[in-house]
Residue frames relative to the residue before (quaternion, step in Angstrom):
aa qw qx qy qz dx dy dz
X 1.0000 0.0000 0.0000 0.0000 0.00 0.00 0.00
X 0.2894 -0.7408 0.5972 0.1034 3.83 -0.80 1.00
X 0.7788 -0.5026 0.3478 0.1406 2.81 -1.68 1.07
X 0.4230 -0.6993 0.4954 0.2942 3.70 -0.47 0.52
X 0.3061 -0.6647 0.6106 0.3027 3.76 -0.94 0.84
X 0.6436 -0.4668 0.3820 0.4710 3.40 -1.83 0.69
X 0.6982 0.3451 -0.5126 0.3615 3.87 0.22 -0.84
X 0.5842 0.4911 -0.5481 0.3421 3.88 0.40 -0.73
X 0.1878 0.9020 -0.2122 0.3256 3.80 0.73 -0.63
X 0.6722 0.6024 0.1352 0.4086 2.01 -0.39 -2.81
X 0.8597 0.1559 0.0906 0.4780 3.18 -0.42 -1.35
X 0.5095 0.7145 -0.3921 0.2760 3.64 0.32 0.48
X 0.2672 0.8939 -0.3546 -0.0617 3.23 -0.22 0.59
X 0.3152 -0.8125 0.4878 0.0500 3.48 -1.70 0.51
X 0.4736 -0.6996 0.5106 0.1600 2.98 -0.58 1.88
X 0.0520 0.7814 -0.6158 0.0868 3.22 -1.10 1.17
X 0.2937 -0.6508 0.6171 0.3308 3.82 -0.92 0.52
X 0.0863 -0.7708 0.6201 0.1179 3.86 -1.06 1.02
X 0.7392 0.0970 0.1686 0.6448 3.98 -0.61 -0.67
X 0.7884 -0.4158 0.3004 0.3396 3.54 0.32 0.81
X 0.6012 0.4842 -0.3037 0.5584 3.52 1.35 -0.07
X 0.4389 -0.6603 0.5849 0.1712 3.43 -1.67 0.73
X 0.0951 0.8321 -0.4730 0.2736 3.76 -0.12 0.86
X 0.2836 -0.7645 0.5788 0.0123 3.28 -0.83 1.17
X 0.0019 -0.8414 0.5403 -0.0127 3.60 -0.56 1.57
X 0.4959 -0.5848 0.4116 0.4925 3.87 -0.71 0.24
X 0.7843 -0.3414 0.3379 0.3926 3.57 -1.74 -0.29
X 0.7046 0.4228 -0.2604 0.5068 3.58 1.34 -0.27
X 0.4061 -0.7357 0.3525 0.4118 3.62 1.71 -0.10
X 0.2901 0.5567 -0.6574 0.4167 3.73 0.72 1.06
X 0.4597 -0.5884 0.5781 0.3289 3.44 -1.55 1.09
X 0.5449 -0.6484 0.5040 0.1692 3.09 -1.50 1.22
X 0.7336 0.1052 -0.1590 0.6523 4.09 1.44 -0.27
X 0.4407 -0.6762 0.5556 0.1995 3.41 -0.64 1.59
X 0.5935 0.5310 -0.4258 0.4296 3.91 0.72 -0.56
X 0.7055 0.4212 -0.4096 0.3962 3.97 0.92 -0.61
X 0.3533 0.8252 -0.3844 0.2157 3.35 1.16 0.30
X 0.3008 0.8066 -0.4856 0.1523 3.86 -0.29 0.35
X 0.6968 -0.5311 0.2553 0.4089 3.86 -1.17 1.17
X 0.5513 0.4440 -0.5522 0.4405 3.93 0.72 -0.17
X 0.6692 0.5163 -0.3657 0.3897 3.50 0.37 -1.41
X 0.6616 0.6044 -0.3410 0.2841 3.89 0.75 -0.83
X 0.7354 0.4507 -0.1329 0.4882 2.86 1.36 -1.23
X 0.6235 0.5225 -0.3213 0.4847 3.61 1.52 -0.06
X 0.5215 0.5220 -0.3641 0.5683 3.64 1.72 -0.12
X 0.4269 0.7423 -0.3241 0.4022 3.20 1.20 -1.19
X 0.7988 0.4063 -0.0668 0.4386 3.20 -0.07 -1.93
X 0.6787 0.4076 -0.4740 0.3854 3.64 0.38 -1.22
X 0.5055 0.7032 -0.3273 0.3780 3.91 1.49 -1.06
X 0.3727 -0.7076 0.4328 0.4161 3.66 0.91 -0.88
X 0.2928 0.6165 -0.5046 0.5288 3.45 1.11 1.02
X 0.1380 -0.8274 0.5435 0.0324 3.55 -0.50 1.65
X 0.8147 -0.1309 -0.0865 0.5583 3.25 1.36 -0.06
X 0.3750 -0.7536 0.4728 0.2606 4.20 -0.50 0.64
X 0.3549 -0.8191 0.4317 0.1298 2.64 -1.12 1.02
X 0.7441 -0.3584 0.2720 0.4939 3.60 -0.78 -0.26
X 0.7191 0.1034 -0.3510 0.5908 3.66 0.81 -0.42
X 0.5921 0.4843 -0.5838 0.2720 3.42 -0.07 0.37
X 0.5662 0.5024 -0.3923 0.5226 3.74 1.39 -0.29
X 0.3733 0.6801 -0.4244 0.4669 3.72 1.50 0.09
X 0.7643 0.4038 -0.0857 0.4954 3.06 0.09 -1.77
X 0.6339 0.5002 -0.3569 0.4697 3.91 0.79 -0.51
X 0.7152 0.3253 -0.2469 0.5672 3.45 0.64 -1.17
X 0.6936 0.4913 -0.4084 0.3328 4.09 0.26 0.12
X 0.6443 0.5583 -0.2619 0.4523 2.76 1.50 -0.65
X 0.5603 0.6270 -0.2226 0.4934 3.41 1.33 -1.19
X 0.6530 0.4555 -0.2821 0.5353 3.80 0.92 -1.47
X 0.5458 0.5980 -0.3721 0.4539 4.17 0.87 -1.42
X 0.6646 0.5146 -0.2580 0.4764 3.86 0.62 -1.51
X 0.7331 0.3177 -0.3285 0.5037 3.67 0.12 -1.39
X 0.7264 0.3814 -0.3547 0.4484 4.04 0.01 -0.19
X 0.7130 0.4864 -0.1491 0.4825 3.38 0.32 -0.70
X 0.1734 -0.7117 0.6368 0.2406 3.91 0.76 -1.07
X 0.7738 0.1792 -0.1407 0.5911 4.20 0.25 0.56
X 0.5862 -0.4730 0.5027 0.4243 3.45 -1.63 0.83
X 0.5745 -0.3600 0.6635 0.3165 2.94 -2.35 0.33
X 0.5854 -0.3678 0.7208 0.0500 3.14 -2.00 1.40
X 0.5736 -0.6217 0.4437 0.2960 3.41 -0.84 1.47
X 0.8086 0.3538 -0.3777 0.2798 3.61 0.32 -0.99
X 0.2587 0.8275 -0.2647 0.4222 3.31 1.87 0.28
X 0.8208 0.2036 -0.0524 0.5311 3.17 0.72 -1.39
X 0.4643 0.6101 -0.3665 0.5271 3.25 1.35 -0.36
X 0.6472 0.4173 -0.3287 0.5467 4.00 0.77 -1.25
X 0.8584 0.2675 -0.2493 0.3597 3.95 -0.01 -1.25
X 0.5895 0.5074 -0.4869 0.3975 3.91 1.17 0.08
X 0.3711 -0.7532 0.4310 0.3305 3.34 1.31 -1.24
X 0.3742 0.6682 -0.3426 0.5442 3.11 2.32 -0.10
X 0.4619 -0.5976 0.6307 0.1781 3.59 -1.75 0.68
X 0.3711 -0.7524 0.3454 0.4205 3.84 -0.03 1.11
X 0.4235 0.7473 -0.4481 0.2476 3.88 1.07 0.02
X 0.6813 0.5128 -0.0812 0.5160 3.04 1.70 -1.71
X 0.5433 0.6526 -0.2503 0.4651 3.60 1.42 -1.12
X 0.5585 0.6560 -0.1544 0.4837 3.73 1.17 -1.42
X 0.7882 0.4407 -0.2071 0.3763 3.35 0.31 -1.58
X 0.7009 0.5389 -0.2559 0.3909 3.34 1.02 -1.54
X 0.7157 0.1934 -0.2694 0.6147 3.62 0.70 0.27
X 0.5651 -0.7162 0.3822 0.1470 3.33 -1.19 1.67
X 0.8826 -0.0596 -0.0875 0.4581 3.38 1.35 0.04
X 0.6828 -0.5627 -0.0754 0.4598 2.25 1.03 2.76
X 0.7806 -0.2507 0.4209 0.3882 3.66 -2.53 -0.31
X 0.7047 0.5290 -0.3880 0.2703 3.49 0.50 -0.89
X 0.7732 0.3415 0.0635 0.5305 2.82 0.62 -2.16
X 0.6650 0.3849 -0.3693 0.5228 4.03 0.31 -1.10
X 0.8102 0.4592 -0.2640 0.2511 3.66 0.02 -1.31
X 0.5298 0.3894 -0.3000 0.6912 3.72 1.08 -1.17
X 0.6271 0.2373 -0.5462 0.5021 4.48 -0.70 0.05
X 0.6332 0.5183 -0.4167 0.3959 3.84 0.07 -0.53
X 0.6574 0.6246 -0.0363 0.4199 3.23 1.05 -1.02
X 0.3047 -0.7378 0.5230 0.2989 3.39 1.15 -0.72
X 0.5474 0.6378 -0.4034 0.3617 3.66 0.74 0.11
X 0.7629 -0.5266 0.2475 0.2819 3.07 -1.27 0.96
X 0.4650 -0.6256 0.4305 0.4551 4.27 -0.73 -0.07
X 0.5668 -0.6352 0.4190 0.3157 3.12 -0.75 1.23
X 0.6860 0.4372 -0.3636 0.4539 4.14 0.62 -0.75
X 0.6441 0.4697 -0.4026 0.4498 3.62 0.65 -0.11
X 0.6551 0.4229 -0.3312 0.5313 3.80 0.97 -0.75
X 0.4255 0.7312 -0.5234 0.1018 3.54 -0.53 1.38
């Protein structure tokens, strides 16, 4: 049996039970439909991240981003979030154990960042 290419990957997915919800995430665990997204599921991505609990601006940054995505179809462009959080992207970075790209948009329910190009 041969190795998966990066696009097959890409496109793989795996039916997982999260916070009590059925939900289909890619090979990197980004939900696979930003619409099944909802605050239990955040806080269970949250957690698997090492975020034991979110805080008030990080439910900032979760719900701007999420609102930026549904209007816009794609994440906010650092200076984006930097303009509508009011956060400095130093501070924005930190608050999610493995950074804006990757920690925030999977918190988020947004799409993987290598597939949106």
């Amino acid at each position: 049996m041969s190795e998966l290419s990066a696009n097959e990957r890409l496109r793989e997915r795996v039916f997982r039970t999260i916070a009590g919800q059925e939900v289909y995430c890619d090979w990197e665990g980004f939900l696979w439909d930003p619409d099944e997204w909802n605050e239990e599921l955040a806080v269970a991505f949250a957690a698997e991240s090492g975020i034991a609990e979110l805080s008030e601006e990080q439910w900032q940054v979760i719900h701007f981003v999420r609102d930026y995505y549904e209007n816009n179809l794609r994440a906010p462009l650092n200076k984006e979030l930097r303009k509508g959080t009011g956060l400095s992207l130093l501070t924005l970075d930190a608050m999610f154990p493995e950074g804006l790209r990757l920690g925030a948009r999977k918190v988020a329910g947004l799409p993987n960042p290598k597939v949106c190009t």
